[in-house]
C-alpha positions in Angstrom: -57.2 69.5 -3.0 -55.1 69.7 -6.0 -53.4 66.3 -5.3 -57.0 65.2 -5.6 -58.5 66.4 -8.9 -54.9 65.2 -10.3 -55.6 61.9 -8.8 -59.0 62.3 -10.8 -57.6 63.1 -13.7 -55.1 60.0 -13.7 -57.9 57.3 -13.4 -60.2 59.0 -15.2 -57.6 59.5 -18.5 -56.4 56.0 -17.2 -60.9 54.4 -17.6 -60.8 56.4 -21.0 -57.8 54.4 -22.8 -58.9 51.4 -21.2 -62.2 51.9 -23.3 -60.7 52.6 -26.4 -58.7 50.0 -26.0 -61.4 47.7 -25.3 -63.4 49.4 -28.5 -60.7 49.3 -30.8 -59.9 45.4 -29.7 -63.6 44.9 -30.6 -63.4 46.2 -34.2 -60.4 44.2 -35.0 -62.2 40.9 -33.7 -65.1 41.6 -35.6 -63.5 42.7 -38.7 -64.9 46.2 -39.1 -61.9 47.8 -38.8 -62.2 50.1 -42.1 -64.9 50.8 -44.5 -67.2 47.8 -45.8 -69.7 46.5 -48.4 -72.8 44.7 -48.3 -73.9 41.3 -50.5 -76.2 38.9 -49.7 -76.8 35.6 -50.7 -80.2 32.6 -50.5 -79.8 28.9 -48.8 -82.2 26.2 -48.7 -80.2 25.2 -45.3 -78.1 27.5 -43.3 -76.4 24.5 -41.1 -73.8 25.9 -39.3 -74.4 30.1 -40.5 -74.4 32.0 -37.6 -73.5 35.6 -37.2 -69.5 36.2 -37.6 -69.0 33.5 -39.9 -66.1 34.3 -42.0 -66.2 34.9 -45.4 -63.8 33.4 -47.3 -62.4 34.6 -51.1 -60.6 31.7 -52.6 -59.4 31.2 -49.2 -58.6 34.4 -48.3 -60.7 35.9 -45.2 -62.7 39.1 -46.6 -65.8 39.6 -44.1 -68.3 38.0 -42.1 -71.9 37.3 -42.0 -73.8 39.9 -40.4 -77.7 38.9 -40.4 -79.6 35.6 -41.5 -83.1 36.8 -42.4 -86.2 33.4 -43.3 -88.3 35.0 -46.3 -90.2 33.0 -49.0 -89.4 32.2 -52.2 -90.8 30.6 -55.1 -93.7 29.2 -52.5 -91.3 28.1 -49.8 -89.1 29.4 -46.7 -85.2 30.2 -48.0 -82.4 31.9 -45.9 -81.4 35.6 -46.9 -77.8 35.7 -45.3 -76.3 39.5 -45.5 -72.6 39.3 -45.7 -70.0 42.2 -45.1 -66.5 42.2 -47.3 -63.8 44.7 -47.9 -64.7 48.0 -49.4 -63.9 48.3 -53.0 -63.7 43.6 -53.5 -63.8 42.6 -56.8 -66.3 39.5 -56.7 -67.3 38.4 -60.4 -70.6 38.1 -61.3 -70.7 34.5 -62.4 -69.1 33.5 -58.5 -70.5 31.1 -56.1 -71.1 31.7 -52.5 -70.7 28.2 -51.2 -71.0 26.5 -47.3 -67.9 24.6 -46.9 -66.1 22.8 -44.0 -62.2 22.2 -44.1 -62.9 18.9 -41.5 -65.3 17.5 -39.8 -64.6 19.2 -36.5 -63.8 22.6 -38.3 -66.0 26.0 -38.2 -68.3 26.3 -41.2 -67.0 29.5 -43.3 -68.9 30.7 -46.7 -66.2 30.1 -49.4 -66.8 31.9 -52.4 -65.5 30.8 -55.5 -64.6 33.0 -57.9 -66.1 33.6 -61.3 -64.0 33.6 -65.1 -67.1 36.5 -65.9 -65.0 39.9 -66.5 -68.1 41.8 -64.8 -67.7 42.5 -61.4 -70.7 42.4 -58.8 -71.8 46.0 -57.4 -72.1 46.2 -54.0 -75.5 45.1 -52.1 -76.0 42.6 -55.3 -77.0 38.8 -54.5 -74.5 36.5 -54.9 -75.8 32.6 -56.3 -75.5 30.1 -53.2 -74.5 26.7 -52.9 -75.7 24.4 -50.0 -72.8 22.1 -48.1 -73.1 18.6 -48.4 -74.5 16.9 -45.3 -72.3 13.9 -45.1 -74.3 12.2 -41.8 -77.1 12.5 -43.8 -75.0 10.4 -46.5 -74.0 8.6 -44.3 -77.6 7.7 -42.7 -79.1 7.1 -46.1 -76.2 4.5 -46.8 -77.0 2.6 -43.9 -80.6 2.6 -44.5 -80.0 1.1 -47.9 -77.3 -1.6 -46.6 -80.6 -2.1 -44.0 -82.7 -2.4 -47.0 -80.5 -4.7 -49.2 -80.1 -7.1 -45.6 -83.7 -7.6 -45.7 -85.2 -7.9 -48.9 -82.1 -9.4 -50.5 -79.4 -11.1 -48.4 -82.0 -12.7 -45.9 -84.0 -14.3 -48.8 -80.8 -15.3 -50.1 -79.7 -17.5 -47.3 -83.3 -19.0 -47.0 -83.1 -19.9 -50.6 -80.0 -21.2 -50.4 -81.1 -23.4 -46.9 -84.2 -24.7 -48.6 -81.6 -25.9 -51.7 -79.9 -27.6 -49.0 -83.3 -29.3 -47.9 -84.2 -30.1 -50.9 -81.1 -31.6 -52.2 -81.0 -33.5 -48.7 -84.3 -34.6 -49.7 -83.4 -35.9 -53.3 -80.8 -38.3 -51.8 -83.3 -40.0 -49.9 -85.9 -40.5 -52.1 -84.4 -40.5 -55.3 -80.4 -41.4 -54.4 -81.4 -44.7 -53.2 -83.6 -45.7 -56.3 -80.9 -44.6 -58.7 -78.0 -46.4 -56.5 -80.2 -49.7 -56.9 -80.8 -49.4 -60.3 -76.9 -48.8 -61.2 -76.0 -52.0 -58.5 -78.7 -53.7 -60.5 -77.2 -53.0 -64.2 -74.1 -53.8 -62.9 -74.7 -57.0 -61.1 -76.8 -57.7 -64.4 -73.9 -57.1 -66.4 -71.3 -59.1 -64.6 -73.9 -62.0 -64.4 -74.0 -62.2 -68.1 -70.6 -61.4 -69.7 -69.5 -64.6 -68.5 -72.5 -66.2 -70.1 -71.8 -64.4 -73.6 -68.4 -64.6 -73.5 -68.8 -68.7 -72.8 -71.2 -68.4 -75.5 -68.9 -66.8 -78.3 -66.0 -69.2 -77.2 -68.4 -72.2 -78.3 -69.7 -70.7 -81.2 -65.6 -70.5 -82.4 -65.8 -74.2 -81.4 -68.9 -74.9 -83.1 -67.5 -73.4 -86.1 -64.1 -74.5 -86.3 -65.6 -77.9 -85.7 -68.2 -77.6 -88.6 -65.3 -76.2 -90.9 -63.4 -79.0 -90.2 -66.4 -81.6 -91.0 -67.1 -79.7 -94.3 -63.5 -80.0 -95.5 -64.0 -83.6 -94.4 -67.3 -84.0 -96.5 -65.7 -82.1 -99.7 -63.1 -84.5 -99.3 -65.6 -87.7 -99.1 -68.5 -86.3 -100.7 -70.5 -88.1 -97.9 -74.0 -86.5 -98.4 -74.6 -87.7 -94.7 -72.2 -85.5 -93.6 -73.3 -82.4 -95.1 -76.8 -83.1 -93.3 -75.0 -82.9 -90.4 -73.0 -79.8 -91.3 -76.1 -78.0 -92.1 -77.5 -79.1 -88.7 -74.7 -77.9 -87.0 -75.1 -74.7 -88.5 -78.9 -74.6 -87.9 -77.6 -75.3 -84.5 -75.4 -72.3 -84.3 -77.8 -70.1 -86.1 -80.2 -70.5 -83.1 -77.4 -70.2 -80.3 -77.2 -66.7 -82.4 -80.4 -66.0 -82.2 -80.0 -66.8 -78.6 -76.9 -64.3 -77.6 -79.0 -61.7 -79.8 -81.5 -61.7 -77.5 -79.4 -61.5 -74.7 -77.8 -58.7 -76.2 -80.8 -56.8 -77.1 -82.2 -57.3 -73.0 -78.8 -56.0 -71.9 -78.7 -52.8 -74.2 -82.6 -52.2 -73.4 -81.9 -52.3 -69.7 -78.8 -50.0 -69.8 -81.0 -47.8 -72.3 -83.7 -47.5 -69.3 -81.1 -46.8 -67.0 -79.4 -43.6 -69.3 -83.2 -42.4 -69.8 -83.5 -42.6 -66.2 -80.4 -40.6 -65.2 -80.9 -38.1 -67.9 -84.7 -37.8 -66.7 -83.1 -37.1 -63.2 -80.6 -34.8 -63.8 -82.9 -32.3 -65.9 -85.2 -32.2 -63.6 -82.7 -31.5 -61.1 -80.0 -30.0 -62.4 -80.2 -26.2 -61.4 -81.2 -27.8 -57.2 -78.4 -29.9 -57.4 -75.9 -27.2 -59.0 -76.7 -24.8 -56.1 -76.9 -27.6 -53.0 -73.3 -28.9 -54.3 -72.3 -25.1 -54.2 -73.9 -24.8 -50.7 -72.8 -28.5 -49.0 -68.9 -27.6 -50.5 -69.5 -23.9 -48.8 -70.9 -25.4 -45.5 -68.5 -27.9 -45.2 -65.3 -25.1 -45.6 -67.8 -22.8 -43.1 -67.5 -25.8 -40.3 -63.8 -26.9 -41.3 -62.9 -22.8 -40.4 -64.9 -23.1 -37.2 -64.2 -26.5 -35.9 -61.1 -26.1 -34.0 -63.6 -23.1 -32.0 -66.2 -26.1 -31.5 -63.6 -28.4 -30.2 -62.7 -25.7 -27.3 -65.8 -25.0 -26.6 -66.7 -28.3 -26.3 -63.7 -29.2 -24.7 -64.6 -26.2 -21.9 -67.5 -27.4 -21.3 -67.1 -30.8 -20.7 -64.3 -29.6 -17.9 -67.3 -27.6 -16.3 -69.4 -30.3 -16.2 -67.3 -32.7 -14.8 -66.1 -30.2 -12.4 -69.8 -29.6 -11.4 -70.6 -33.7 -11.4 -67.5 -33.7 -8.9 -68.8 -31.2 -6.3 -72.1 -32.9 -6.4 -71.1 -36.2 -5.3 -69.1 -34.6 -2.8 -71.6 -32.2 -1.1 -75.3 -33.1 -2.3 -76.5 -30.2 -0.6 -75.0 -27.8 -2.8 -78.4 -28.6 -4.8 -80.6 -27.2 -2.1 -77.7 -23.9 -1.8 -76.8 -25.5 1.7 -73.5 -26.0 3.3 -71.4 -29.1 3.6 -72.4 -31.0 6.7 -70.0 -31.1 9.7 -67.9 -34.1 10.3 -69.9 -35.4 13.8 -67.8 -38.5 14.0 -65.6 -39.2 16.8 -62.1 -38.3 17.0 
């Protein structure tokens, strides 16, 4: 009988250190191991604020958060979070309470950040709160802007720049042909008449060496005859002047035409013209980076075909998803 009430008293002393253990173990895990005071601060958003957060000072862990409470203020639903610290902390008045994150995988903790005011905050007094930054929500909004810019900017970007490329394609056929012919036309114009002029200066030089000579002639006869014929040579030359004038004046009125027209053309189309030589020298890099890619594919795919025109003439049948028919002929 007395081995059994020992036996009793074994377990039972044996249950009763287990449980202090077990309370003790409990305290020191939830950080009320000695005496405590109470502050309290607001949030718009308590993302992440759970009970047992840690509170950190500059840091260093002083307490936990021990109740999150909704209650309304200034006309709208804020978060009361009560928070526990050390007995006896010094916690400035002008310090923030702020939710932070160390990473993006990391426990939120309430980091407060101390003051420079050299009044201290009495215990149960509210400490001013600063929301943590939501970075998916920064990162949302980003993309939702690059979405934005993509659509009302980029997209009517490339359609301008495609309906430059139309349009310049469009001035070369309408307009490049006229302005080609009329540039042949000057030229052939040109070359058809130099030789003309030129001839026409080399007989003039004749025509007046020639008269020189025949007035030196006359002033060395006095031969009135002659001098009627030197003045008809001159009246001559005067209208093979005229003459070359007038040849002149055509040539400079065409080429003056011609610069009206080009000028005409280019202000008119100078700003389409800038942007579809910008666009025709970027499409032409574009398909010069891309054109050994085309080559392969094309390459591939001319193999495939062949390789499928092959197996065709072989076995028709592969057409209708038959087999090949068996050889019946005679061995």
């Amino acid at each position: 009988m007395k081995s059994t009430r020992v036996s009793y008293v074994i377990v039972g002393s044996f249950v009763l250190a287990a449980i202090f253990g077990l309370v003790v173990a409990v305290a020191l895990l939830t950080g009320r191991t000695g005496a405590i005071d109470r502050y309290h601060t607001v949030y718009a958003n308590v993302t992440g604020v759970e009970f047992g957060t840690r509170v950190m000072f500059e840091g260093f862990p002083i307490g936990q958060v021990e109740t999150i409470t909704p209650i309304q203020e200034e006309g709208r639903v804020v978060f009361r979070v009560d928070m526990s610290v050390i007995e006896g902390w010094n916690i400035p008045a002008d310090s923030v309470a702020a939710i932070t994150s160390s990473g993006l995988l990391a426990a939120v903790t309430i980091e407060i950040k101390a003051g420079k005011s050299a009044e201290m905050l009495k215990p149960g007094a509210r400490i001013a709160g600063k929301e943590a930054a939501n970075v998916m929500a920064a990162i949302s909004n980003i993309a939702n802007e690059l979405t934005d810019l993509t659509q009302n900017n980029v997209k009517p970007l490339i359609e301008n720049l495609n309906n430059t490329v139309l349009t310049f394609g469009r001035l070369l056929d309408t307009e490049g042909a006229g302005l080609i012919r009329d540039v042949r036309g000057l030229a052939d114009t040109m070359s058809a008449q130099v030789p003309e002029i030129v001839d026409n200066l080399d007989k003039f030089s004749v025509k007046l060496n020639t008269s020189a000579d025949r007035l030196n002639s006359i002033l060395a006869t006095k031969n009135i005859d002659r001098i009627d014929s030197v003045f008809a040579n001159l009246d001559e030359s005067t209208k093979n002047m005229t003459t070359l004038t007038r040849d002149f004046e055509r040539t400079r009125s065409n080429v003056d035409k011609l610069l009206q027209n080009l000028d005409s053309l280019l202000q008119d189309n100078r700003l389409d013209i800038d942007r579809s030589v910008v666009e025709l020298r970027y499409s032409v890099e574009s398909v010069s980076r891309h054109i050994d890619a085309i080559n392969q594919n094309l390459e591939g795919a001319a193999r495939n075909m062949y390789e499928f025109s092959r197996q065709i003439r072989q076995n028709p049948g592969l057409l209708l998803g038959g087999k090949p028919p068996a050889d019946e002929a005679p061995q």
